[in-house]
Short mmCIF file of the C-alpha atoms (twelve columns), coordinates in Angstrom:
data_MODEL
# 
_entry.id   MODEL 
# 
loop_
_atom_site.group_PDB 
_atom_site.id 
_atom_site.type_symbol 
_atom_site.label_atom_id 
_atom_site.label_alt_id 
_atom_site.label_comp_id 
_atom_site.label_asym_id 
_atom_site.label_seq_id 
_atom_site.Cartn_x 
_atom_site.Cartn_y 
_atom_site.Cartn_z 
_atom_site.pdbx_PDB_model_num 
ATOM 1   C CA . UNK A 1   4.523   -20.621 30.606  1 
ATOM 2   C CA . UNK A 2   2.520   -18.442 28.384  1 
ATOM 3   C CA . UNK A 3   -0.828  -17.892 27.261  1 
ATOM 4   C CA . UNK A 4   -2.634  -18.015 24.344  1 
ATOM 5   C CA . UNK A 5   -4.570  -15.868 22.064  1 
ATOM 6   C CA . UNK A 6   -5.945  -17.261 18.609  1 
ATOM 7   C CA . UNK A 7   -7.534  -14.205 16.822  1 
ATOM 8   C CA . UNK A 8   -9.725  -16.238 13.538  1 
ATOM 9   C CA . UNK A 9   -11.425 -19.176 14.504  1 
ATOM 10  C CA . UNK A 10  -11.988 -20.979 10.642  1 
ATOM 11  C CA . UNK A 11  -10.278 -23.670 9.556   1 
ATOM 12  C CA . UNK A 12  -6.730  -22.646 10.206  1 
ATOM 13  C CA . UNK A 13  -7.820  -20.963 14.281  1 
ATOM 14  C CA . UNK A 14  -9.678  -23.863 15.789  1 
ATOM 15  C CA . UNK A 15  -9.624  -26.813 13.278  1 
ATOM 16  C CA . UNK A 16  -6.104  -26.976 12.928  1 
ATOM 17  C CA . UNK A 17  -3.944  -24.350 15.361  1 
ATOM 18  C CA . UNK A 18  -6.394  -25.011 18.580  1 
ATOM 19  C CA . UNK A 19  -7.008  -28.647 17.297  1 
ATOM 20  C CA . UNK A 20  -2.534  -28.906 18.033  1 
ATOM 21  C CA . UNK A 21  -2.179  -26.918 20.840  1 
ATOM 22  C CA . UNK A 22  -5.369  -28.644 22.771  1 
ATOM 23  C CA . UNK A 23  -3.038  -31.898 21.848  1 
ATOM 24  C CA . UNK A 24  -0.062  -30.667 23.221  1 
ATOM 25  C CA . UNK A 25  -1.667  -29.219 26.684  1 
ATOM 26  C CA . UNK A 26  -3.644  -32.787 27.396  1 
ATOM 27  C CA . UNK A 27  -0.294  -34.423 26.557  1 
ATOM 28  C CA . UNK A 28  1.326   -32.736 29.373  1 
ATOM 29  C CA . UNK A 29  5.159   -32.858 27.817  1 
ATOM 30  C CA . UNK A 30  5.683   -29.202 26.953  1 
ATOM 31  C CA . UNK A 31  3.860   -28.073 30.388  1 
ATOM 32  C CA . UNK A 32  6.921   -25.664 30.472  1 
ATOM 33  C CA . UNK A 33  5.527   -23.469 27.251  1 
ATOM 34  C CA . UNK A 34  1.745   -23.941 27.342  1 
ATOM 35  C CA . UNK A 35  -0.254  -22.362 30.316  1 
ATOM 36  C CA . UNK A 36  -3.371  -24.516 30.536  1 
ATOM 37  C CA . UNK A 37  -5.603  -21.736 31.565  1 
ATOM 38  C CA . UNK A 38  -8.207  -21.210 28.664  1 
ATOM 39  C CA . UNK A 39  -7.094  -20.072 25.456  1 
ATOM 40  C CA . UNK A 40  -8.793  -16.874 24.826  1 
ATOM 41  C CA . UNK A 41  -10.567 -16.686 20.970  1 
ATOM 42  C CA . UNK A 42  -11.438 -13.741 19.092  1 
ATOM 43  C CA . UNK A 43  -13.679 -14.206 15.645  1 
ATOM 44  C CA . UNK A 44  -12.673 -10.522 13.625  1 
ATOM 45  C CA . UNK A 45  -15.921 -11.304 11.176  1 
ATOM 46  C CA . UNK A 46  -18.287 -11.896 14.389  1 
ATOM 47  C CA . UNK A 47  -17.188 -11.057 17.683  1 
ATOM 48  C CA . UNK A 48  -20.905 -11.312 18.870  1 
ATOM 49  C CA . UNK A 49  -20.713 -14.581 18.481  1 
ATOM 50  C CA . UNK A 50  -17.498 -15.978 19.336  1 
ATOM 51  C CA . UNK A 51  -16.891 -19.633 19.075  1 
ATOM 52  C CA . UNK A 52  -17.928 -21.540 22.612  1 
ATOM 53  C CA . UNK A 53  -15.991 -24.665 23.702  1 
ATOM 54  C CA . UNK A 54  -14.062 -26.103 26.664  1 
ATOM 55  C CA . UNK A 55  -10.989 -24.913 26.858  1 
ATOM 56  C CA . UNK A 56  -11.624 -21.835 24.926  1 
ATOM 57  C CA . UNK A 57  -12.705 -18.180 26.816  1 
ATOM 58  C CA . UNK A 58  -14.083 -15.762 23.602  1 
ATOM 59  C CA . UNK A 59  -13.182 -12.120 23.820  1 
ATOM 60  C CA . UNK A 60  -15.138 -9.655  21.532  1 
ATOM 61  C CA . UNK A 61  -12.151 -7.332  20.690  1 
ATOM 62  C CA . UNK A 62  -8.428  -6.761  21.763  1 
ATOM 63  C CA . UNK A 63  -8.554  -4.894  24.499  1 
ATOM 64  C CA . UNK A 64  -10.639 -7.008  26.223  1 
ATOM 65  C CA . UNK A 65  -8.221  -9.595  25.538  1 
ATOM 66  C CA . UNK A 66  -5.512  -7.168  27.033  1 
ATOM 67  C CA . UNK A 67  -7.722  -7.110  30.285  1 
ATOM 68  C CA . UNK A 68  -7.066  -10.847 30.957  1 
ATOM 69  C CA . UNK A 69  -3.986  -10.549 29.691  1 
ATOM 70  C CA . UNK A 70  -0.397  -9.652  30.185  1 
ATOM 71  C CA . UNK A 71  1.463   -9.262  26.779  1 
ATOM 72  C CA . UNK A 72  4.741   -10.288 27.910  1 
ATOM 73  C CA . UNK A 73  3.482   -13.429 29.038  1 
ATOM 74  C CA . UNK A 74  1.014   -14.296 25.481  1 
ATOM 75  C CA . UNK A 75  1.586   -15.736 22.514  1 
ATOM 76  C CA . UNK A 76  -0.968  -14.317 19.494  1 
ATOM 77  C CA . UNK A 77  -1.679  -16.753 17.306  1 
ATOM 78  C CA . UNK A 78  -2.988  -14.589 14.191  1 
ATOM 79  C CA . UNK A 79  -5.268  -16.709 12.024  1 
ATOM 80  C CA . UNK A 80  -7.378  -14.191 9.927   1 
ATOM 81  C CA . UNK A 81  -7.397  -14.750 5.992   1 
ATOM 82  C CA . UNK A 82  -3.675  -13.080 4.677   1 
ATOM 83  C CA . UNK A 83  -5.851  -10.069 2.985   1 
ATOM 84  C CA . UNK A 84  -6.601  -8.941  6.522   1 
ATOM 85  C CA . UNK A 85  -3.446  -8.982  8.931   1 
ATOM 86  C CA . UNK A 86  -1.913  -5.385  8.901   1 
ATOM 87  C CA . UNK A 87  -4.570  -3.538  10.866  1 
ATOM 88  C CA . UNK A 88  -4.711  -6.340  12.986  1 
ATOM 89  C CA . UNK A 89  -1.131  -6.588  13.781  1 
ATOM 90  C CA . UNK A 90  -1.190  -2.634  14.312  1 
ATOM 91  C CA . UNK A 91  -4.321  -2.890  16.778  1 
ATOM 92  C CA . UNK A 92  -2.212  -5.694  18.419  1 
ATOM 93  C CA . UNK A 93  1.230   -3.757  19.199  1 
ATOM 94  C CA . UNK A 94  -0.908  -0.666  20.217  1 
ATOM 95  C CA . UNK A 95  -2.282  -2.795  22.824  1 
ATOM 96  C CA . UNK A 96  1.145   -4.408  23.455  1 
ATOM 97  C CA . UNK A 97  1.153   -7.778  21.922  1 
ATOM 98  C CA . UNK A 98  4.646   -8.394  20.317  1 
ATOM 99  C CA . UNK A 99  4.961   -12.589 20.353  1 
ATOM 100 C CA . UNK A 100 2.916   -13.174 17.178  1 
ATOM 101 C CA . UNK A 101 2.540   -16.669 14.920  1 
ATOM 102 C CA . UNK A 102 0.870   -15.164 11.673  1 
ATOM 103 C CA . UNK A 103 -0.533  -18.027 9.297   1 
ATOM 104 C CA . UNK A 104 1.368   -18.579 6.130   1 
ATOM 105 C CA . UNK A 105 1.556   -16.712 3.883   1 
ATOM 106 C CA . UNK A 106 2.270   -13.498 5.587   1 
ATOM 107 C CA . UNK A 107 0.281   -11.201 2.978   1 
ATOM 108 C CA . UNK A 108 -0.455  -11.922 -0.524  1 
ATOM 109 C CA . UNK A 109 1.328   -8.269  -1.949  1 
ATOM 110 C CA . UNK A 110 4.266   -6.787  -2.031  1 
ATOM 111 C CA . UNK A 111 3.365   -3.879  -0.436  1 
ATOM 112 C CA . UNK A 112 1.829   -5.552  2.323   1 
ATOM 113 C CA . UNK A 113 4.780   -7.443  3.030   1 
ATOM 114 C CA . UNK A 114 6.880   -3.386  2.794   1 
ATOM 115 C CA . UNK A 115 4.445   -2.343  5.355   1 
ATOM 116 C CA . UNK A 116 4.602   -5.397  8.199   1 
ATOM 117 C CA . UNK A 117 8.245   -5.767  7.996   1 
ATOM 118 C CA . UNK A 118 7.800   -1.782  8.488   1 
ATOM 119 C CA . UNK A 119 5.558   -2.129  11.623  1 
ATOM 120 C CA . UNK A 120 7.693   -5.131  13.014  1 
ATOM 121 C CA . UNK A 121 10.977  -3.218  12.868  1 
ATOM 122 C CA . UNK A 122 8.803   0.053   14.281  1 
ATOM 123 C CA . UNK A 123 7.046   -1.598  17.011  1 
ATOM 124 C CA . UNK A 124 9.641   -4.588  17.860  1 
ATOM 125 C CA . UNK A 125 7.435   -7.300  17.071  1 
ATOM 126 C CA . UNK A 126 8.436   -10.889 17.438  1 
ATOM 127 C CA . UNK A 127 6.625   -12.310 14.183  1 
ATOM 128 C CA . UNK A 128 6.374   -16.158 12.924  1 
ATOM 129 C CA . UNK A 129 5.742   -17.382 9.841   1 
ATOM 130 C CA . UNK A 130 3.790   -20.718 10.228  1 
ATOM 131 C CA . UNK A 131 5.733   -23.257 8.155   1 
ATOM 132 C CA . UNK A 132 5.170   -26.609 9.568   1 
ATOM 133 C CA . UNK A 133 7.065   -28.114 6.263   1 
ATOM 134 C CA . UNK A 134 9.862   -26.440 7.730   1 
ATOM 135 C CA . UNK A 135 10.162  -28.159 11.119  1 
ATOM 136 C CA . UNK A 136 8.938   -31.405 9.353   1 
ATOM 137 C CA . UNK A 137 10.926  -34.249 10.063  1 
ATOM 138 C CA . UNK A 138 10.682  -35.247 6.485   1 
ATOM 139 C CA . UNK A 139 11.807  -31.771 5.319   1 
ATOM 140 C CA . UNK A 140 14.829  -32.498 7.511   1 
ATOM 141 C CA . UNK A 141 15.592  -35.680 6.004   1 
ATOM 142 C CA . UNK A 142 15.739  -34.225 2.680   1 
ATOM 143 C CA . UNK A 143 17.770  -31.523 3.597   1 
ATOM 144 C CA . UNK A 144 20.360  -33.675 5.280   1 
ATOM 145 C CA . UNK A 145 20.478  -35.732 1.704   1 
ATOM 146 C CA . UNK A 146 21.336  -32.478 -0.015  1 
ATOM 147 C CA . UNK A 147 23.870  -31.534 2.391   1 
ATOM 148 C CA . UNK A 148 25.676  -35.009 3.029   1 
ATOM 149 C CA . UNK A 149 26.152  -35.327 -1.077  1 
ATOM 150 C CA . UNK A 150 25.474  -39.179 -0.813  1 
ATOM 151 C CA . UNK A 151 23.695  -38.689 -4.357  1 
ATOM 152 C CA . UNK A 152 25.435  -36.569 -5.872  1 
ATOM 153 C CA . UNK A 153 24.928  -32.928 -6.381  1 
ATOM 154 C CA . UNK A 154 20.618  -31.519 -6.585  1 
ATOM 155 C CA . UNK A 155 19.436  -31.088 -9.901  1 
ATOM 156 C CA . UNK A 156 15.578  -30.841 -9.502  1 
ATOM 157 C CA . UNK A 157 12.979  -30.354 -7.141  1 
ATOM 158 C CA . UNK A 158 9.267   -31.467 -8.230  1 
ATOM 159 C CA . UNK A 159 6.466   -31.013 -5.530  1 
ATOM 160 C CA . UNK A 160 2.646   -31.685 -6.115  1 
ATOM 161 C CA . UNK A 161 0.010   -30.797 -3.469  1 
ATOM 162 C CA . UNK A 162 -3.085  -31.691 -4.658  1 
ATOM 163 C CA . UNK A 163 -6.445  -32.014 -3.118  1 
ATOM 164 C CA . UNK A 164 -9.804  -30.856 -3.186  1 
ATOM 165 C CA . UNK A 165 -10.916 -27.325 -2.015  1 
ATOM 166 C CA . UNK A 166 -14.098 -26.634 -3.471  1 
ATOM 167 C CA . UNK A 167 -16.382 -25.863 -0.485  1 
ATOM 168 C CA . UNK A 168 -14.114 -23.639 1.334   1 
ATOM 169 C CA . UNK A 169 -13.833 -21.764 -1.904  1 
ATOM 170 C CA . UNK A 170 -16.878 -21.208 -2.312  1 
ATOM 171 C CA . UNK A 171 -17.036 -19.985 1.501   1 
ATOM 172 C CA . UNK A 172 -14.192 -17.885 1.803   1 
ATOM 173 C CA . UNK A 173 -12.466 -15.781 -0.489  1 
ATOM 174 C CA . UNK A 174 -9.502  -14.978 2.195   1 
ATOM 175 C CA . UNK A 175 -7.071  -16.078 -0.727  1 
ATOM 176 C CA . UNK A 176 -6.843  -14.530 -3.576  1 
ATOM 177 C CA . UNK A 177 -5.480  -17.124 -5.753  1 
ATOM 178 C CA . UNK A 178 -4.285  -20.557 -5.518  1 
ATOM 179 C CA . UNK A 179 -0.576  -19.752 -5.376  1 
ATOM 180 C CA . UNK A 180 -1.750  -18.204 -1.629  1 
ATOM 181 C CA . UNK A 181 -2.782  -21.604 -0.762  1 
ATOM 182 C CA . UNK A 182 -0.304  -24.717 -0.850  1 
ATOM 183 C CA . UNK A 183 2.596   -23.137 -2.517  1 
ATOM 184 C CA . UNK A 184 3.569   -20.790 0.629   1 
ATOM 185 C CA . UNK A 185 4.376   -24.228 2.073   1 
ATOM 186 C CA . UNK A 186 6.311   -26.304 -0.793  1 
ATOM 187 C CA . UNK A 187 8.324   -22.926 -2.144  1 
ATOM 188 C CA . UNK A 188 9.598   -22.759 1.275   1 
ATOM 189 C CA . UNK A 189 11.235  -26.225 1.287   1 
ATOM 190 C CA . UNK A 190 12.471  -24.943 -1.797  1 
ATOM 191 C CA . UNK A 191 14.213  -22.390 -1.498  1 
ATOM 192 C CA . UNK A 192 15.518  -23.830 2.111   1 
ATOM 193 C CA . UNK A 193 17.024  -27.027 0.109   1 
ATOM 194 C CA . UNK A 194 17.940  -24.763 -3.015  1 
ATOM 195 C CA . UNK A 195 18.622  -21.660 -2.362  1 
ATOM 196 C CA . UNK A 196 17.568  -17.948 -3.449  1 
ATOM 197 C CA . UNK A 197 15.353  -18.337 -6.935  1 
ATOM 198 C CA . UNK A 198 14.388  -16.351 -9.604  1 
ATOM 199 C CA . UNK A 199 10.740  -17.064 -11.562 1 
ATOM 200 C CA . UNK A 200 11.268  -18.569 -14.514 1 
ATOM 201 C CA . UNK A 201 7.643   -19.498 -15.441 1 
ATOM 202 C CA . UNK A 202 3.869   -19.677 -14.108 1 
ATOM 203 C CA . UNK A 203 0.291   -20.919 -15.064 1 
ATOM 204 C CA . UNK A 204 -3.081  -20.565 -13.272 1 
ATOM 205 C CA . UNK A 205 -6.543  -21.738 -13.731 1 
ATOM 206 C CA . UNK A 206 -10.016 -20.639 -12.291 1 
ATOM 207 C CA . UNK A 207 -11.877 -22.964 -10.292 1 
ATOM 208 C CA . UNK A 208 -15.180 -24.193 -12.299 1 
ATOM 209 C CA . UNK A 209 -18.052 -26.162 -9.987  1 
ATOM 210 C CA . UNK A 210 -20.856 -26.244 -12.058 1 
ATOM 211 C CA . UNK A 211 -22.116 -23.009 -13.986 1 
ATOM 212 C CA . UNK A 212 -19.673 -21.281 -10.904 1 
ATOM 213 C CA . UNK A 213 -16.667 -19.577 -11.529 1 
ATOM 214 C CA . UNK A 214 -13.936 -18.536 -9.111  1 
ATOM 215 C CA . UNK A 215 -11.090 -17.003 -10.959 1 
ATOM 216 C CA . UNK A 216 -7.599  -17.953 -9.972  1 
ATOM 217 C CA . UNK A 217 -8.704  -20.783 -7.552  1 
ATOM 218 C CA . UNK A 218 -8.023  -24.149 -9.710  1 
ATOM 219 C CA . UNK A 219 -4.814  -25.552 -10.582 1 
ATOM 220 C CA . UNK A 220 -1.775  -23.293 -10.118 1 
ATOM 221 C CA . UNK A 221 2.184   -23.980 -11.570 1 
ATOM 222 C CA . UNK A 222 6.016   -22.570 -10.695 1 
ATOM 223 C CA . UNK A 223 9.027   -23.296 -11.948 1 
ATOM 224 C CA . UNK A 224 11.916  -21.805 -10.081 1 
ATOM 225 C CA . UNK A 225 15.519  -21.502 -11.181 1 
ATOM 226 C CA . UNK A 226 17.790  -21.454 -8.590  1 
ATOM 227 C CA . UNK A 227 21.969  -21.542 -8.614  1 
ATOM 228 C CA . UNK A 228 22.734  -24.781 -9.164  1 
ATOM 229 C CA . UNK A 229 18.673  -26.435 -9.478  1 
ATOM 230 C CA . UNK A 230 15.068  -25.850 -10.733 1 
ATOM 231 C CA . UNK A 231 11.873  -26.484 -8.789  1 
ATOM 232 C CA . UNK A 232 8.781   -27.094 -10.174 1 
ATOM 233 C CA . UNK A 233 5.519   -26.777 -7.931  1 
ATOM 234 C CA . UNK A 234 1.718   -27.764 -8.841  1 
ATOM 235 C CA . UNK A 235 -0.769  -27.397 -6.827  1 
ATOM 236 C CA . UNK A 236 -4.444  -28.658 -7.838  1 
ATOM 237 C CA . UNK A 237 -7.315  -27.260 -5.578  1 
ATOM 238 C CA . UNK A 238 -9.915  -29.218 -8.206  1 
ATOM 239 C CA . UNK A 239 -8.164  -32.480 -7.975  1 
ATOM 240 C CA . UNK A 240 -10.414 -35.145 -6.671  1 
ATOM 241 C CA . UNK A 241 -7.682  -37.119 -4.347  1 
ATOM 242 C CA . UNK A 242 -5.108  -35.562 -1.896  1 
ATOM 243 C CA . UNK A 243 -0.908  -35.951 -2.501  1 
ATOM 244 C CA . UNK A 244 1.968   -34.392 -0.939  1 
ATOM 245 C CA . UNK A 245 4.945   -35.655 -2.797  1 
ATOM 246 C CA . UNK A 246 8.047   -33.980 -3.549  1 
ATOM 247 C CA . UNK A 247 10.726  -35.972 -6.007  1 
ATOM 248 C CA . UNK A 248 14.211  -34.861 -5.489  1 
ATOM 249 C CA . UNK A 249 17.009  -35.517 -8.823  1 
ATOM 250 C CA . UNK A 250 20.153  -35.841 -7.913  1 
ATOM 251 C CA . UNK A 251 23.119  -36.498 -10.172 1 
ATOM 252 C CA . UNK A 252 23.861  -39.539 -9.056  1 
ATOM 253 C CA . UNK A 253 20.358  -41.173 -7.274  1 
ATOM 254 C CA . UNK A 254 16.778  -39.725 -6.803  1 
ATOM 255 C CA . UNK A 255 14.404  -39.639 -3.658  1 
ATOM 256 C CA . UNK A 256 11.004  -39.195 -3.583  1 
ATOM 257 C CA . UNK A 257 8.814   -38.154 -0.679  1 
ATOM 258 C CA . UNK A 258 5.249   -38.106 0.684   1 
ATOM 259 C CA . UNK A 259 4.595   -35.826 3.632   1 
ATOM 260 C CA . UNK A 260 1.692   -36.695 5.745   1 
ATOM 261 C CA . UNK A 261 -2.072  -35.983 3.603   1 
ATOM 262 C CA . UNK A 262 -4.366  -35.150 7.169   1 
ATOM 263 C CA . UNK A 263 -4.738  -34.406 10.815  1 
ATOM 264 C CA . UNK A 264 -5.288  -38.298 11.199  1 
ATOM 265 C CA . UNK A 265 -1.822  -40.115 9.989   1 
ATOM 266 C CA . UNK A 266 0.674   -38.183 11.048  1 
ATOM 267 C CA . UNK A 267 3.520   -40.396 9.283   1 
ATOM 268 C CA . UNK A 268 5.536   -39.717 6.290   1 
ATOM 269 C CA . UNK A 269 7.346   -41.625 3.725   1 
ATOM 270 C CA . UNK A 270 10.983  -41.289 1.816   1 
ATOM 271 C CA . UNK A 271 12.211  -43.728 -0.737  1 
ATOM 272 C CA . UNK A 272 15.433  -42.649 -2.054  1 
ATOM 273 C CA . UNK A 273 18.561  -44.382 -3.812  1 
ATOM 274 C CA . UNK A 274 21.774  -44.132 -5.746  1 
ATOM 275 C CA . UNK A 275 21.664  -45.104 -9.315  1 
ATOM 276 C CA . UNK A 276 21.643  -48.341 -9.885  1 
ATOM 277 C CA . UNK A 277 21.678  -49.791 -5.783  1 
ATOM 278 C CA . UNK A 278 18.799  -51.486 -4.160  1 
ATOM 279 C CA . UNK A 279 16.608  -48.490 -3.033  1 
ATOM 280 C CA . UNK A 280 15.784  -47.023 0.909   1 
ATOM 281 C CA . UNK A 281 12.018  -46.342 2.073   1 
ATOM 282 C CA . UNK A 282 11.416  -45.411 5.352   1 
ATOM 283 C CA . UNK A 283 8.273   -44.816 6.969   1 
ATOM 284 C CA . UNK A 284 8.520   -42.443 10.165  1 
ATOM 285 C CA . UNK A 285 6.549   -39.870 12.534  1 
ATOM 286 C CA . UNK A 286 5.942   -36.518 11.188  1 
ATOM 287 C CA . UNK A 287 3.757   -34.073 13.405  1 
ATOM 288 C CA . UNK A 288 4.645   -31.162 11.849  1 
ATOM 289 C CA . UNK A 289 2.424   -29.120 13.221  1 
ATOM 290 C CA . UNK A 290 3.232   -29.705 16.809  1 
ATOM 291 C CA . UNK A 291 6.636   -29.612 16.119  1 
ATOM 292 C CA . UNK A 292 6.582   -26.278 14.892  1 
ATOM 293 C CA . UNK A 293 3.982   -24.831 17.557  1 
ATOM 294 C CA . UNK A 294 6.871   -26.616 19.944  1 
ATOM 295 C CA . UNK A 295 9.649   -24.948 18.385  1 
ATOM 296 C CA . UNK A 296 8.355   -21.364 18.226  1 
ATOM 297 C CA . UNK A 297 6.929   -21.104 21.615  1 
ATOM 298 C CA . UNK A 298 10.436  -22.095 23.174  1 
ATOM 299 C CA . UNK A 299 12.052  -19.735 20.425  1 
ATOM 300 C CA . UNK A 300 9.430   -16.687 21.681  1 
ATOM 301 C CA . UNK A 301 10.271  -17.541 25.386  1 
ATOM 302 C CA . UNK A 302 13.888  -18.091 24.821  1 
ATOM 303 C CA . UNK A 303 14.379  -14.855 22.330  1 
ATOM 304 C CA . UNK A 304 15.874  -16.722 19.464  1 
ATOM 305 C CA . UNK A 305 16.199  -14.424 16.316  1 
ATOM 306 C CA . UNK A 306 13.036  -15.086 14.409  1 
ATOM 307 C CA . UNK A 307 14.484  -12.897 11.847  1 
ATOM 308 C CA . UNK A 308 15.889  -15.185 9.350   1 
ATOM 309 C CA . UNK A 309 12.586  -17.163 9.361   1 
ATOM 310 C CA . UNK A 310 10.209  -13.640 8.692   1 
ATOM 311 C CA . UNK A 311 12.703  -12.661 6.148   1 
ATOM 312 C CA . UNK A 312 12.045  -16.303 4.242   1 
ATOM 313 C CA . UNK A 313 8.420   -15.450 4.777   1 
ATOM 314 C CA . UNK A 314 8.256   -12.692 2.918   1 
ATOM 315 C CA . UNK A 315 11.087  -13.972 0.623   1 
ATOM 316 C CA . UNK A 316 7.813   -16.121 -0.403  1 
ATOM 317 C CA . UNK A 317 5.745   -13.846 -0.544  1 
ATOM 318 C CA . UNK A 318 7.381   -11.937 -3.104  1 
ATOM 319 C CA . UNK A 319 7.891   -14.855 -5.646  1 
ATOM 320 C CA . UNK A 320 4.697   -15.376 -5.880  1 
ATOM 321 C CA . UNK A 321 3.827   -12.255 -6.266  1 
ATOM 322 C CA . UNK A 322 5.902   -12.193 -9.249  1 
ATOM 323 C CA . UNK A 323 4.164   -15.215 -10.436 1 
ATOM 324 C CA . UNK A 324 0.705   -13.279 -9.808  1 
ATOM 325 C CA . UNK A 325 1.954   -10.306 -11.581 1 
ATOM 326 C CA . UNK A 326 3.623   -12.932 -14.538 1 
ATOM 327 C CA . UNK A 327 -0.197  -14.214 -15.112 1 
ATOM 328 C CA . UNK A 328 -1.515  -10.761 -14.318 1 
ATOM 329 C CA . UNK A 329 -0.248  -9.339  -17.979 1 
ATOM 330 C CA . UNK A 330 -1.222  -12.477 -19.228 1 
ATOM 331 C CA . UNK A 331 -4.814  -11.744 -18.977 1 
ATOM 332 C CA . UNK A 332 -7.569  -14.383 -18.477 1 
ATOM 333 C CA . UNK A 333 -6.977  -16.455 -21.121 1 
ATOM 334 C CA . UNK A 334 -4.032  -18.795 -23.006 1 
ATOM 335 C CA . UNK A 335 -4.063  -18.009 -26.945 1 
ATOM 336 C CA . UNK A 336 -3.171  -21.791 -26.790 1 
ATOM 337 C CA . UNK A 337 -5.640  -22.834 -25.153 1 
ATOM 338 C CA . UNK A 338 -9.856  -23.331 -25.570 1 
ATOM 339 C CA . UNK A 339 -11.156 -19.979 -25.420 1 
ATOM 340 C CA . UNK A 340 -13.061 -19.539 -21.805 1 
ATOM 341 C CA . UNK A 341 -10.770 -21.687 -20.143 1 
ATOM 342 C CA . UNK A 342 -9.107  -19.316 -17.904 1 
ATOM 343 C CA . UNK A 343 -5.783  -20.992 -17.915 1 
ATOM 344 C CA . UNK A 344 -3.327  -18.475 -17.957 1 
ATOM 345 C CA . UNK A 345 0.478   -18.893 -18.187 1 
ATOM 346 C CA . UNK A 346 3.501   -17.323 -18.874 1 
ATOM 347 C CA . UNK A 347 7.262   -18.264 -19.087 1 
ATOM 348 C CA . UNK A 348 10.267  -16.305 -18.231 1 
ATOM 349 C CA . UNK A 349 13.674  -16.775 -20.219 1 
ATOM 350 C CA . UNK A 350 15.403  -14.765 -17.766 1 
# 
């Protein structure tokens, strides 16, 4: 069994990675993975005043943690905002940590991504990626469509995440733009059902609340060629309703897909069909979450390769970087479009 250590106690540390593992310890199925001595917390911002509930033990810096702790034996979940993970991940091997889940996406640069694939190789760290969309049961479904050929051959990929993100904008600026936010997740499932891409066009829009501005936060757009496909992703942080549906083309039938919208329906949904026959919909369980958190503990334990899933990681990281850069030269604002209305987008021929 091994402990647990969740360093970043917003939305990501408590509300949604302690909110799944306290699940999974009261459930009592995986009592072979998760030690149900108290999961130690540490808050990076203010470790004076860590976060107090049952279950939880705060810990005002590492090495205290490494006091109550034995590295071999701990899992590090790594929940800080993706502008601040390398000096935390170096403070973390020096004290001997090496099991580490590091929330998506792993940095939001390039060079960032250089320099902890650098320290990983350096220091031997064990690093995931947290992809729940990737050990979805949905995701699965859809990649078992693709591989069994029953539609034909996959044309298209089209994925919108929408929902709205306004206060937490305003709260935290731990993500630089709104490709850092939904995307990591969706480009993923792309480029597992696809294959390798290459950028082939991108768009971005501030977030506007009132007479507030927060550049780069709004509504954010990829297309993706890949070999044989394209993918298309939007995400809208301003939209006032929530989706998660990803419409597959095939060349002979079409699926489309909802993944689960919250922490309190944990089901998803998958109509697909050829063309012209009567069409499928199922409607089936999809913790993601837990199933992930399941899967990577028992990978860390077991020493499955985590490699292939850190080199997706940053695989992501670097598309959208390109997209960033792509809207970067752009500048703030689309000749086609109002002036002020900070939409900026480019296209790629290449």
């Amino acid at each position: 069994m091994d402990r647990t250590l969740i360093i970043g106690l917003g939305r990501a540390g408590l509300g949604l990675h302690w909110a799944v593992l306290r699940k999974l310890r009261a459930a009592g199925r995986h009592a072979d993975l998760f030690d149900t001595a108290p999961v130690l917390t540490l808050d990076p911002p203010a470790p004076e005043a860590p976060a107090r509930a049952e279950g939880l033990r705060p810990v005002a810096s590492v090495a205290e943690a490494r006091t109550l702790l034995d590295p071999e034996h701990t899992v590090v979940h790594l929940c800080t905002p993706p502008i601040a993970r390398l000096g935390l991940l170096r403070e973390l091997a020096a004290a001997g940590f090496r099991r580490i889940i590091v929330e998506k996406p792993l940095a939001v640069d390039r060079q960032s991504v250089r320099e902890i694939l650098a320290l990983a190789r350096s220091e031997r760290l064990r690093l995931a990626i947290v992809a729940p969309w990737l050990a979805s049961a949905l995701t699965a479904r859809l990649e078992r469509l693709v591989q069994e050929g029953a539609l034909g051959e996959l044309r298209s990929i089209d994925i919108r995440q929408s929902k709205p993100r306004m206060s937490r904008t305003l709260t935290n600026g731990g993500h630089p733009t709104a490709f850092d936010v939904e995307p990591p997740h969706s480009l993923g499932v792309c480029l597992r059902l696809a294959g390798e891409a290459a950028l082939a066009a991108a768009e971005l829009t501030d977030m506007r609340i009132g007479d507030t501005t927060i550049p780069g936060m709004g509504r954010a757009e990829l297309v993706f060629r890949h070999e044989e496909a394209t993918s298309r992703i939007v995400s809208d942080l301003t939209a006032p309703v929530r989706e998660r549906r990803v419409q597959l083309e095939f060349t002979d039938g079409r699926a489309v897909a909802h993944y689960p919208n919250g922490e309190d329906d944990h089901y998803a949904q998958l109509r697909f069909s050829r063309t012209g026959r009567p069409e499928t919909w199922e409607v089936f369980p999809d913790d993601a979450l837990s199933a992930y958190f399941v899967d990577t503990y028992r990978a860390l334990r077991d020493g499955t390769d985590l490699e292939p899933q850190l080199r997706l990681g940053a695989r992501v990281v670097e598309l959208l970087a390109d997209a960033k850069d792509a809207t970067r030269r752009l500048g703030s604002t689309d000749a086609h479009s109002p002036a002020g209305s900070g939409r900026r987008q480019v296209s790629h021929a290449g």
